[in-house]
C-alpha positions as CSV (number, residue, x, y, z in Angstrom):
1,X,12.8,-24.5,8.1
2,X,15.2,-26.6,5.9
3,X,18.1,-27.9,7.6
4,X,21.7,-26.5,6.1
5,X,23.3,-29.7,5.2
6,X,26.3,-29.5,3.0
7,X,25.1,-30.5,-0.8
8,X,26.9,-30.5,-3.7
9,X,25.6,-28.7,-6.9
10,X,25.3,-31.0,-9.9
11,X,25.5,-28.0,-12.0
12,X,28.2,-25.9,-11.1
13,X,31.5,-26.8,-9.1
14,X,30.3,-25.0,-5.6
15,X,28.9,-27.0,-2.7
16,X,26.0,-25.2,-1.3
17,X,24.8,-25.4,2.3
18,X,25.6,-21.9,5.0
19,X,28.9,-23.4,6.5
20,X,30.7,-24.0,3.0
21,X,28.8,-21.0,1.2
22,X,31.0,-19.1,3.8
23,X,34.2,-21.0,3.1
24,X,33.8,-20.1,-0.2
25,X,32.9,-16.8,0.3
26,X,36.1,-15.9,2.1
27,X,38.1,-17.9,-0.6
28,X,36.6,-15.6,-2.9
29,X,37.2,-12.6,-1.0
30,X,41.4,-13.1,-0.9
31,X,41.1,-14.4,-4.6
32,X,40.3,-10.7,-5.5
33,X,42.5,-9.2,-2.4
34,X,45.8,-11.3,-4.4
35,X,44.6,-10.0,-7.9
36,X,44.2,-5.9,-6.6
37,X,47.2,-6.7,-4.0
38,X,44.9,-4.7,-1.5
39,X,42.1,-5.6,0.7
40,X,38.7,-5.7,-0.3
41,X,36.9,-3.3,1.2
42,X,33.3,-3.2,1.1
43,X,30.5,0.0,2.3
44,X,27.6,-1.4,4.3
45,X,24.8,-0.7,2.6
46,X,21.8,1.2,2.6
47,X,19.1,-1.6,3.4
48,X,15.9,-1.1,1.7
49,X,13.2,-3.5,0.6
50,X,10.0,-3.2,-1.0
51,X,7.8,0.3,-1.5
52,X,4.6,0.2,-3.3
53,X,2.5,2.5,-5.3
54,X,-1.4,2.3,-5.0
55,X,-3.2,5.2,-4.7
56,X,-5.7,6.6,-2.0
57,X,-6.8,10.1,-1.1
58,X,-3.7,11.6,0.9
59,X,-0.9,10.4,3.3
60,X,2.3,10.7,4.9
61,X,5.8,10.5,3.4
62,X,7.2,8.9,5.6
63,X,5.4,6.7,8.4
64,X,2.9,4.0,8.7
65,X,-0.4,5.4,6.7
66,X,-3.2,2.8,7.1
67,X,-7.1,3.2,7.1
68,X,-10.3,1.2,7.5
69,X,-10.1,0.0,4.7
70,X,-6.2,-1.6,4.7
71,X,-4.4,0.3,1.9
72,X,-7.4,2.6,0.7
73,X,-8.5,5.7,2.5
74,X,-12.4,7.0,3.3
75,X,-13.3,8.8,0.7
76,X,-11.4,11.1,-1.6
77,X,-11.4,14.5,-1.1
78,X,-12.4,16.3,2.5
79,X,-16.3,15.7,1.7
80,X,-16.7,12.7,0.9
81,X,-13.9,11.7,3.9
82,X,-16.3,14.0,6.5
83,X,-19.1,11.8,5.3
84,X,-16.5,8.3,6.5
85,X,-15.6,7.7,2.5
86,X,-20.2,7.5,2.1
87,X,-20.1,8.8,-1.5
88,X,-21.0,6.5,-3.9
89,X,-25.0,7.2,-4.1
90,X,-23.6,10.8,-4.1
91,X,-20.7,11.7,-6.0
92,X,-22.0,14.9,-6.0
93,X,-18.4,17.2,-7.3
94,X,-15.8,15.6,-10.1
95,X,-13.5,14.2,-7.5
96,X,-16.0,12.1,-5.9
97,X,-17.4,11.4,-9.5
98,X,-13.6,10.0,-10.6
99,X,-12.5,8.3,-7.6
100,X,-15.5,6.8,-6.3
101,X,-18.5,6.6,-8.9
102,X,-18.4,7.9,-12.3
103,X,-22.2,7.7,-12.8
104,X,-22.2,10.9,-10.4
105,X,-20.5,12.9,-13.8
106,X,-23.7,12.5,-15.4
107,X,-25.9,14.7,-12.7
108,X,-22.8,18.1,-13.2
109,X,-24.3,20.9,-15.1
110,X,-21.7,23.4,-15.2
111,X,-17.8,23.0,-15.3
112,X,-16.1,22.1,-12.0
113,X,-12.9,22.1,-10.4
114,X,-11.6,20.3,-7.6
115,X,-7.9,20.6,-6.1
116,X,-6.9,19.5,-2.7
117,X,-4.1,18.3,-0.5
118,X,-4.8,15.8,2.3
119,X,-1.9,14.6,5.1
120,X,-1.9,13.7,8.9
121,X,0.2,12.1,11.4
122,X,0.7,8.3,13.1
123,X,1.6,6.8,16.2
124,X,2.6,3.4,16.9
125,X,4.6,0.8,18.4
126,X,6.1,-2.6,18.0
127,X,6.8,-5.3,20.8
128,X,8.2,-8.2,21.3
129,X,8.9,-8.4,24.9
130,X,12.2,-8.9,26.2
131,X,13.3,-9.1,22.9
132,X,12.6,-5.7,20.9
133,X,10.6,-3.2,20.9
134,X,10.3,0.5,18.9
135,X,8.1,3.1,17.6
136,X,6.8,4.8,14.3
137,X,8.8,8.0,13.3
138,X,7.4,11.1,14.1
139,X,6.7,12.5,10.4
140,X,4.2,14.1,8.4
141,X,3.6,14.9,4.6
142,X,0.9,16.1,1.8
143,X,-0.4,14.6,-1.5
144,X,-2.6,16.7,-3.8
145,X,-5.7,15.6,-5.2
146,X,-7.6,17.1,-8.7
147,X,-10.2,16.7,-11.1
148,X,-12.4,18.1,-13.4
149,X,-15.9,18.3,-15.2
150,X,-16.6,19.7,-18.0
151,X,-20.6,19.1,-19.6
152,X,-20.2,18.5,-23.6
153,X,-22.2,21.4,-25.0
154,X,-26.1,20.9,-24.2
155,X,-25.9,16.9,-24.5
156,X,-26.4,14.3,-21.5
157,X,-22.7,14.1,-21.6
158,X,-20.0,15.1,-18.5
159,X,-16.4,14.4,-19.0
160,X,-13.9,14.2,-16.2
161,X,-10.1,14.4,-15.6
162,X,-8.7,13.3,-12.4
163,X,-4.9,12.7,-10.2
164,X,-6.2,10.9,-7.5
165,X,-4.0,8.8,-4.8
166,X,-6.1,6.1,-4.6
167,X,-3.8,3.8,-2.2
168,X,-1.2,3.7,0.1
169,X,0.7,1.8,2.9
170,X,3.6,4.0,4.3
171,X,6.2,3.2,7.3
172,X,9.0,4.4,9.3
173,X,10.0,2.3,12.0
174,X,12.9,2.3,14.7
175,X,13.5,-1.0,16.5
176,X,16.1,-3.5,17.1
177,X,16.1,-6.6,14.8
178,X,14.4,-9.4,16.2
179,X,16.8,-12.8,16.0
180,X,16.2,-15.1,13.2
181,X,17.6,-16.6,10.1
182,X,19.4,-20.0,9.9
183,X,19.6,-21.0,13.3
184,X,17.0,-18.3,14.8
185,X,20.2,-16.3,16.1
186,X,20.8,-13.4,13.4
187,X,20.1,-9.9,14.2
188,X,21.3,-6.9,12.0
189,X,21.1,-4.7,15.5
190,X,19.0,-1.3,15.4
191,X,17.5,-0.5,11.8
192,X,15.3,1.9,10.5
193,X,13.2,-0.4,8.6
194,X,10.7,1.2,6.0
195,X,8.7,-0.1,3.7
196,X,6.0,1.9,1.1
197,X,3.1,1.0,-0.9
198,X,1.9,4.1,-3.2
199,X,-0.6,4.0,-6.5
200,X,-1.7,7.2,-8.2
201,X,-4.3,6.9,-10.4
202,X,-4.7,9.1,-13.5
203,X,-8.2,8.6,-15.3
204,X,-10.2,9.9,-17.8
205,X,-14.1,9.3,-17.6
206,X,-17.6,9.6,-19.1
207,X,-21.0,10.0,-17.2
208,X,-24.3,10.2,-19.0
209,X,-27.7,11.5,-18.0
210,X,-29.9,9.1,-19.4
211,X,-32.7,11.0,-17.7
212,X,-33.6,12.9,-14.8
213,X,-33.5,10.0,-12.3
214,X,-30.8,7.8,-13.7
215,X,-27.0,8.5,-14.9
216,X,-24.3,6.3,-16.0
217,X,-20.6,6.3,-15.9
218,X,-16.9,4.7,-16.4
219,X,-13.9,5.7,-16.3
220,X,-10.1,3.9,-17.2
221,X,-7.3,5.2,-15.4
222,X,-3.0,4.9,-15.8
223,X,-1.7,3.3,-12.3
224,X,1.7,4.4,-11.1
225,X,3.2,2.3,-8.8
226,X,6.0,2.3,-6.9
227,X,7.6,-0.2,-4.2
228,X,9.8,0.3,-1.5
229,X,11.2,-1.9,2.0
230,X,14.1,-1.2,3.7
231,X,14.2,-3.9,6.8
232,X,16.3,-6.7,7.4
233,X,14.5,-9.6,5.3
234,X,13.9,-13.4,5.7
235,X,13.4,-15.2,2.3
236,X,10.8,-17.6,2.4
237,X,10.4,-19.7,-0.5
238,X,13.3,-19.0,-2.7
239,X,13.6,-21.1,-6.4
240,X,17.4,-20.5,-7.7
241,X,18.0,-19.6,-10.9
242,X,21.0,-20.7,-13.6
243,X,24.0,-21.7,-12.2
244,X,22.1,-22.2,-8.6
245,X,21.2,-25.6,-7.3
246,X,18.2,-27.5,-8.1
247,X,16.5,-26.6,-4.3
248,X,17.2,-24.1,-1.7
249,X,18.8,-24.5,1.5
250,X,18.3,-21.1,2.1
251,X,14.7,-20.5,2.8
252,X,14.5,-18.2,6.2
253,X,17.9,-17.3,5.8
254,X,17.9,-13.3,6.9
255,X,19.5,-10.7,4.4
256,X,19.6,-6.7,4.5
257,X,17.9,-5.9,1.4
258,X,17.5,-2.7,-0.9
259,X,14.2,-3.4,-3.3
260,X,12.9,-0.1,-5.2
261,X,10.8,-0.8,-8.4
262,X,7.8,1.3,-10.3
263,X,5.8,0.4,-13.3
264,X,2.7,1.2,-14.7
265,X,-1.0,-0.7,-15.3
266,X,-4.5,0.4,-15.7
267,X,-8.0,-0.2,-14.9
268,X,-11.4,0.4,-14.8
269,X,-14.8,1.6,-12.9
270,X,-18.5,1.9,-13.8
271,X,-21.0,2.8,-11.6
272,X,-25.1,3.9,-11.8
273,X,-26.9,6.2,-9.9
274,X,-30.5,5.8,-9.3
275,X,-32.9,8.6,-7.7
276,X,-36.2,7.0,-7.5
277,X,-37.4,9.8,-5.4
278,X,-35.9,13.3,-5.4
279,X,-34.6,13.2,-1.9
280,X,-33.0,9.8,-2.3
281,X,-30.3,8.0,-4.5
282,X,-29.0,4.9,-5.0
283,X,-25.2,4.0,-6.1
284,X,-23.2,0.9,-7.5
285,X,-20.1,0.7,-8.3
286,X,-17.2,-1.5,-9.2
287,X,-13.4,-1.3,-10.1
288,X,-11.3,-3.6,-11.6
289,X,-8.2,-5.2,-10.2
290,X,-5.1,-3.7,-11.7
291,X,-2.1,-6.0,-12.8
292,X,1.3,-4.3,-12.6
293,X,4.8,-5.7,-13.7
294,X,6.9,-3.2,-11.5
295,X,10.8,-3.1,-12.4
296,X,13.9,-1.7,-11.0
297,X,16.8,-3.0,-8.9
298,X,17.5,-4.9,-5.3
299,X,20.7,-4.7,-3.4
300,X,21.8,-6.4,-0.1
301,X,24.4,-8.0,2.1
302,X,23.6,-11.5,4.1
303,X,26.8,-11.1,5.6
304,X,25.8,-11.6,9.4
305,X,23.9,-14.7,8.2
306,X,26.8,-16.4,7.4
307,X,29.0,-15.2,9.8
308,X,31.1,-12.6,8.1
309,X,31.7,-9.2,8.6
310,X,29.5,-7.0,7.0
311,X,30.6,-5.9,3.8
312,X,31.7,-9.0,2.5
313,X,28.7,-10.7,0.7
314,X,27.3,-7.0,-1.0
315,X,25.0,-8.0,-4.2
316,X,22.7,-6.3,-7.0
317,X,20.4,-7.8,-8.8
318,X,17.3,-6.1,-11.1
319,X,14.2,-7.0,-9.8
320,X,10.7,-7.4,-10.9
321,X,7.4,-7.8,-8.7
322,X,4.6,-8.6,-9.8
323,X,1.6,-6.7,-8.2
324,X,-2.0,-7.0,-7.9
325,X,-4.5,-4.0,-6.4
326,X,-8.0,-5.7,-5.5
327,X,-11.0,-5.6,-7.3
328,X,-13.7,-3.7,-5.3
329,X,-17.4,-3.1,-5.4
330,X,-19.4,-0.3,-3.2
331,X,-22.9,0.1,-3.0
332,X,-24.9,3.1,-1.2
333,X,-28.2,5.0,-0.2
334,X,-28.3,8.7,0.2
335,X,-31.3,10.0,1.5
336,X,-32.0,13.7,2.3
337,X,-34.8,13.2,4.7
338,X,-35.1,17.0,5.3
339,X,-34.4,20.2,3.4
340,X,-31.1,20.8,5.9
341,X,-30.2,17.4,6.6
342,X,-28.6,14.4,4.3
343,X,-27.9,10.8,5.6
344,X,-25.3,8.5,3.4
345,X,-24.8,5.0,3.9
346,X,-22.6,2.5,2.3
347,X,-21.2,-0.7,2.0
348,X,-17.8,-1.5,0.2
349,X,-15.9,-5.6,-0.7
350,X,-12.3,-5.5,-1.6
351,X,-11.1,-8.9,-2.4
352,X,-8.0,-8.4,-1.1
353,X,-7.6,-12.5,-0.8
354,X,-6.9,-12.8,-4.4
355,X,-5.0,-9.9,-5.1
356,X,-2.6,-10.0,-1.9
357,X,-2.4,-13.5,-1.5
358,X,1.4,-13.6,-2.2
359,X,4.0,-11.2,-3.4
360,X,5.9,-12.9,-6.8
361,X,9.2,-10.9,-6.9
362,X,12.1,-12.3,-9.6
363,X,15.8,-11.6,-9.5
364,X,18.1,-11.6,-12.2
365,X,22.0,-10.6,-13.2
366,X,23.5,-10.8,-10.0
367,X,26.6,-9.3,-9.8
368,X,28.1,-11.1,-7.1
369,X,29.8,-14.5,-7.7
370,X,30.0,-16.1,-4.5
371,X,25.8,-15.8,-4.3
372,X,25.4,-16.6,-7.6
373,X,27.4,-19.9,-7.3
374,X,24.7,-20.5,-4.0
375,X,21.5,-18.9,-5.8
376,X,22.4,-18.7,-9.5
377,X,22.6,-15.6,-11.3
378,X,18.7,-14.5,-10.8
379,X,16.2,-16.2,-8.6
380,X,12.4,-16.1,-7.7
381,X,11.2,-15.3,-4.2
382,X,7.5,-15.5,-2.8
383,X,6.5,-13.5,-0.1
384,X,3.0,-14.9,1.5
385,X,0.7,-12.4,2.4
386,X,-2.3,-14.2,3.2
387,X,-5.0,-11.2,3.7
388,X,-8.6,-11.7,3.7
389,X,-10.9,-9.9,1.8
390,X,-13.3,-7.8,3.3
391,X,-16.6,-5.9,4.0
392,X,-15.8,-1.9,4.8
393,X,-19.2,-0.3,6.3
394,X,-19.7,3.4,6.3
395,X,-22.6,6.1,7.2
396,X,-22.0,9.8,7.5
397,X,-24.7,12.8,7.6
398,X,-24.6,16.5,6.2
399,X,-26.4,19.8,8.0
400,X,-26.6,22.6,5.8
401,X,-26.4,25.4,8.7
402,X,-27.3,27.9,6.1
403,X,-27.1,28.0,2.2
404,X,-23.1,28.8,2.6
405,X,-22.1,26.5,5.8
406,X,-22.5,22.7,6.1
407,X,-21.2,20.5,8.8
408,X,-20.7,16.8,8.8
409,X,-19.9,13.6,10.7
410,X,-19.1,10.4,10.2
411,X,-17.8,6.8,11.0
412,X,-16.5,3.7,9.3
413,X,-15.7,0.0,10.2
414,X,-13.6,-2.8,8.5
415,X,-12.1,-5.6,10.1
416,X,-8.1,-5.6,9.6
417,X,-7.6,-7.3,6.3
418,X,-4.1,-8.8,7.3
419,X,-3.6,-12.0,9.5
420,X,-2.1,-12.5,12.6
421,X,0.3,-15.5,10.8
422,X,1.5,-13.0,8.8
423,X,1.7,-9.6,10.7
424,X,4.9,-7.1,10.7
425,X,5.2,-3.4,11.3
426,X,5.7,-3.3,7.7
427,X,2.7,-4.7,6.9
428,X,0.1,-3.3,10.1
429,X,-2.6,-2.1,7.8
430,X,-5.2,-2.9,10.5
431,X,-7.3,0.1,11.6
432,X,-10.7,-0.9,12.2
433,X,-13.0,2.0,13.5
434,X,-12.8,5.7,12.1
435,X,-14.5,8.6,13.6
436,X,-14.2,11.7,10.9
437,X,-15.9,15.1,11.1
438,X,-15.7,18.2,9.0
439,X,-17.3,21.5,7.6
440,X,-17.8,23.2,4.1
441,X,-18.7,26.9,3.1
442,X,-19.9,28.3,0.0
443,X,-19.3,31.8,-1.6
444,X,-20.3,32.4,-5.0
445,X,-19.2,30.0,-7.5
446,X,-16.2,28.9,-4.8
447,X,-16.4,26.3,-2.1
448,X,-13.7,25.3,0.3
449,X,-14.3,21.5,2.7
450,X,-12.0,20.4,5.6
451,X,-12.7,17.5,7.2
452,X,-10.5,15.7,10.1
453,X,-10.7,12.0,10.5
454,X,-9.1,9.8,13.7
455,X,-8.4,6.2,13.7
456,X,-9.0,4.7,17.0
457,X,-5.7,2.7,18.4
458,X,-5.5,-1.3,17.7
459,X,-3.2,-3.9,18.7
460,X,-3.0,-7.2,16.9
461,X,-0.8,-9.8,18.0
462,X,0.9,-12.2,16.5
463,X,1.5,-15.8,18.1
464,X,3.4,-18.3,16.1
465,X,3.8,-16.6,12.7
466,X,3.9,-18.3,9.8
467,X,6.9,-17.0,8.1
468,X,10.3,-18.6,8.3
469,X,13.1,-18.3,11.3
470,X,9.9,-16.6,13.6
471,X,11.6,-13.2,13.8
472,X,7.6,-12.0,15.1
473,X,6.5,-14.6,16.5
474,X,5.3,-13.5,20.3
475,X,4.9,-9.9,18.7
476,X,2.6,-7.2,18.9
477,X,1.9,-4.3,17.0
478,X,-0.6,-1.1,17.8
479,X,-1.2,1.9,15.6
480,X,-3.5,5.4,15.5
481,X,-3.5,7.8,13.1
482,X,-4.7,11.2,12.2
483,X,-5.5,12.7,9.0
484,X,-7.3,15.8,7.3
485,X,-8.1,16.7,3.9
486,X,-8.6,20.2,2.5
487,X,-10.2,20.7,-1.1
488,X,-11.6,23.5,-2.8
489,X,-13.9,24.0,-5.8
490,X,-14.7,26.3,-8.3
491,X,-17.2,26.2,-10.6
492,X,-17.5,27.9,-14.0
């Protein structure tokens, strides 16, 4: 942590450093109460920080929605999530096809519709003993899921339409705010702290039949993103903008702070499926990262650090972060080894070391003068991350009961992407083992799937963290969650 020592700005006639920051602070507050001739009187504000927008399968509105797999769910659609997310040697229906394997497009041969809602519920807690300690709201919420398939005319050509969530990180917390800051002593008391990562993921996508044992596809897709946090946060490697001094003295200074940005990016996925029998297939395939330059607006108050009242230090700034959703390849074997049964196995990478290294986020026309003479009028912030890509294994098997009713099983493993160093509540994407089950029946040209999935409990502890002040340090975290998808189909 950088020691506060007073400093005088070369640039601007302010002396920066927390002890004359709030000398001139208050100086600045009875400037303004002489010019009105009336106090100033400031709302505390609604802390929030930093929700995100990636895209998986389904989750809740508003608590903490993590899988297997960190931000992405198993499997898209309550099929392919029976089977523990297994689907990329199958594919076998258009949501499968878009979200997971577009080669699968090229093996449809009639029009096919798929729409479907998935949700589920959390439990967790947060420790740090003697200290703090709280829990995960008790919430629940529903995101749909659609595509479609339509053959082009008698050609080896399937196109596809999909909405598909393809990621998400949601939480709700209630706990008191550990101490920390300059000096390791500032605590903005109880908070609801949340924080939301959320990508939807429209594509469009092609899959060809070359012949009766091989089929190719792609597909590019719009990514919505959106980012919210609302928790007390410490700033850990702030660079001050014009008007702000030439280094920081407030790195791990603690801040209630309001971030809420959304943009757009896109990328891509091919895939192959192989059958070099007629009972068994082989699928590859890969998705590209996606770069995002999400926008909107950050508001706060630091007033506690710098021991004023709250209210007297309330800023606005627009914000930009820059985000990056991994790059991931899957590969899989599905293997009907008898005329009722079907066995899926599959192995997925997400490099989520390059993409989630570090969060860039920029600040810019501040609106408050007393932290603009400390900061400048805009200013970057890094937030480290520090995950580790990772391996995701999964296997799930089908029983067709009859021609109409199918039951399945399955189960799927990933060690938790995300570092003790670097653990909070708001970042706890660390389910390991899934257990998921579900059941499908068949009437005519219309199918309906459900399929249930549980995420065992997991602590992970945190011993010294990395980040500044060491608000988690001595901490633990533990989460379970359960989930369900329902889809239906109809085919034409």
């Amino acid at each position: 942590m950088k020691s506060p020592h007073l400093r005088r700005n070369p640039k601007a006639s302010v002396l920066s450093g927390p002890e004359t920051f709030r000398a001139q602070v208050q100086l600045s507050n009875l400037k303004t109460a002489m010019r009105t001739k009336c106090p100033t009187v400031h709302h505390l504000l609604t802390y929030r920080l930093a929700r995100f927008s990636l895209g998986t399968v389904l989750l809740l509105g508003a608590s903490l929605v993590v899988q297997a797999d960190g931000i992405y769910g198993n499997g898209v659609g309550a099929r392919a999530m029976a089977m523990g997310g297994a689907d990329v040697a199958y594919a076998g229906d258009p949501l499968g096809a878009m979200a997971v394997n577009p080669a699968g497009l090229g093996f449809l041969s009639r029009p096919e519709l798929n729409l479907g809602v998935g949700g589920g519920f959390v439990n967790g807690t947060f420790n740090k003993p003697g200290i703090s300690n709280g829990n995960l709201s008790d919430s629940s919420g529903v995101l749909p899921t659609g595509a479609f398939a339509l053959p082009v005319g008698t050609s080896p050509v399937v196109v596809g339409l999909s909405f598909v969530p393809e990621a998400t990180l949601l939480a709700n917390w209630h706990y008191n705010d550990p101490p920390g800051g300059l000096g390791g002593t500032t605590s903005y008391g109880y908070q609801q702290d949340q924080s939301e990562i959320l990508a939807l993921r429209s594509a469009f996508g092609i899959g060809v039949k070359v012949n009766p044992q091989l089929s190719l596809g792609a597909s590019v897709g719009v990514i919505y993103n959106e980012n919210k946090l609302t928790t007390p946060y410490t700033f850990q490697s702030l660079s001050p903008g014009p008007g702000g001094p030439n280094n920081s003295p407030f790195d791990g200074a603690k801040t209630l702070l309001s971030l809420h940005t959304s943009g757009y990016g896109w990328n891509a996925m091919a895939g192959v499926i192989y059958r070099p029998l007629p009972e068994l297939q082989l699928g590859l395939s890969y998705e590209s990262a996606t770069q995002i330059n999400s926008t909107g607006s950050a508001s706060g108050d630091p007033s506690l650090q710098f021991g004023l009242p709250m209210g007297s230090l309330p800023f606005h700034y627009d914000a930009l972060v820059k985000v990056k959703l991994p790059q991931q390849v899957k590969a899989g074997v599905s293997w009907k080894f008898h005329p009722q049964w079907r066995l899926a196995c599959q192995l997925d990478w997400i490099d989520y070391k390059d993409a989630f290294n570090n969060l860039p986020m920029t600040f810019s026309n501040g609106n408050n003068p007393a932290v603009n003479g400390a900061l400048g009028s805009g200013f970057n912030e890094t937030a480290p991350l520090s995950w580790q890509s990772e391996f995701v294994y999964r296997t799930g098997i089908e029983f067709n009961v009859t021609e109409s009713l199918v039951l399945r099983a399955g189960y799927c493993y990933g060690a938790s992407p995300v570092p003790n160093s670097t653990l909070t509540p708001m970042t706890a994407a660390i389910m390991e083992h899934t257990f998921t089950t579900g059941i499908g029946y068949r009437w005519k040209q219309f199918q309906v799937d459900f399929a249930y999935q549980y995420d065992l409990p997991v602590t992970q502890n945190t011993g010294t963290s990395s980040l500044l002040s060491g608000d988690y340090s001595n901490s633990s975290v533990k989460v379970s969650a359960q989930t369900f998808a329902l889809t239906t189909t109809m085919c034409f």
